[in-house]
Every structure is written in C-alpha cells, then in structure tokens.
C-alpha positions, 0 to 999 in steps of 0.5 A: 476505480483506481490502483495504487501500486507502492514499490518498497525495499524492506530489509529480509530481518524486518519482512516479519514486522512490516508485514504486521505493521501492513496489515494493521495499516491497510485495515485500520484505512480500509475502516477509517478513511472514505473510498479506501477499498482495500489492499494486498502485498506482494513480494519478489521470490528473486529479490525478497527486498522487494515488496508491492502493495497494491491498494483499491480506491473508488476514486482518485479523489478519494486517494488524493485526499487520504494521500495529502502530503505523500507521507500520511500519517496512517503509514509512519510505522511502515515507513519505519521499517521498509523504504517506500521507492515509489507510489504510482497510481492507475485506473482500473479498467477491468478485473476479472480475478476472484 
C-alpha cells in the first residue's frame, strides 16, 4: 500500500467548490480507475489556504499508472480551482486509525 499526500493553496472563496469538486473526483476514481483505494482532505485551522489530500492505492503501480503525466485528466476541475504545490508518495507501513 502506498499514500499519497497532494499539498494544495486554495483561495478561502474557492474552499466551498473545491471541496465539491474533490469529492466528485476522489469518488469518480475510487469507482473507475484499478487500485485507487480511496481518499481524505485536510485542511490547516492556521493557514485555510492549506489543504492535504491524502489518497490510498494498492500499489505504486497502481499509482503511476493512473499518475501518468503528473496532470491526470481526473484532476482538471481541482487544478482549476486550487494550485496543486506538491504530490508525494509513501509506503505505508502501518495503520492502526479506525
């Protein structure tokens, strides 16, 4: 299993619709594309222009494929609204949340 952690900076006017727009996506992938295990967002309570999405895939493979060209075209609509900084992968060694 891996995690990916996309940082964003998302204006605090577009919060509402990105938020829509995430969920959409994350969902739509979680249904259509092999290995996508899911998602979550977080969001800083310091800097409300920070926002985390944090996804879960079966394998790096998996990832990579979906990831392509770093710009899949699953992720236009959230690209439009919020600025993705940085997407960075780890292996998950263990989890013990509920």
């Amino acid at each position: 299993m891996i995690r990916v952690v996309y940082r964003w900076r998302v204006k605090e006017e577009d919060f509402d619709r990105f938020q829509a727009m995430w969920t959409r996506t994350t969902n739509q992938i979680h249904e259509t594309v092999p290995g996508a295990l899911g998602s979550f967002m977080l969001r800083s309570p310091d800097d409300r222009t920070e926002v985390l999405t944090i996804a879960k895939w079966d394998s790096m493979a998996s990832w990579e494929a979906f990831w392509g060209a770093a710009n899949p075209s699953q992720m236009t609509g959230m690209r439009e609204l919020g600025e993705r900084i940085s997407a960075t992968v780890y292996e998950e060694v263990d989890d013990f949340t509920r």
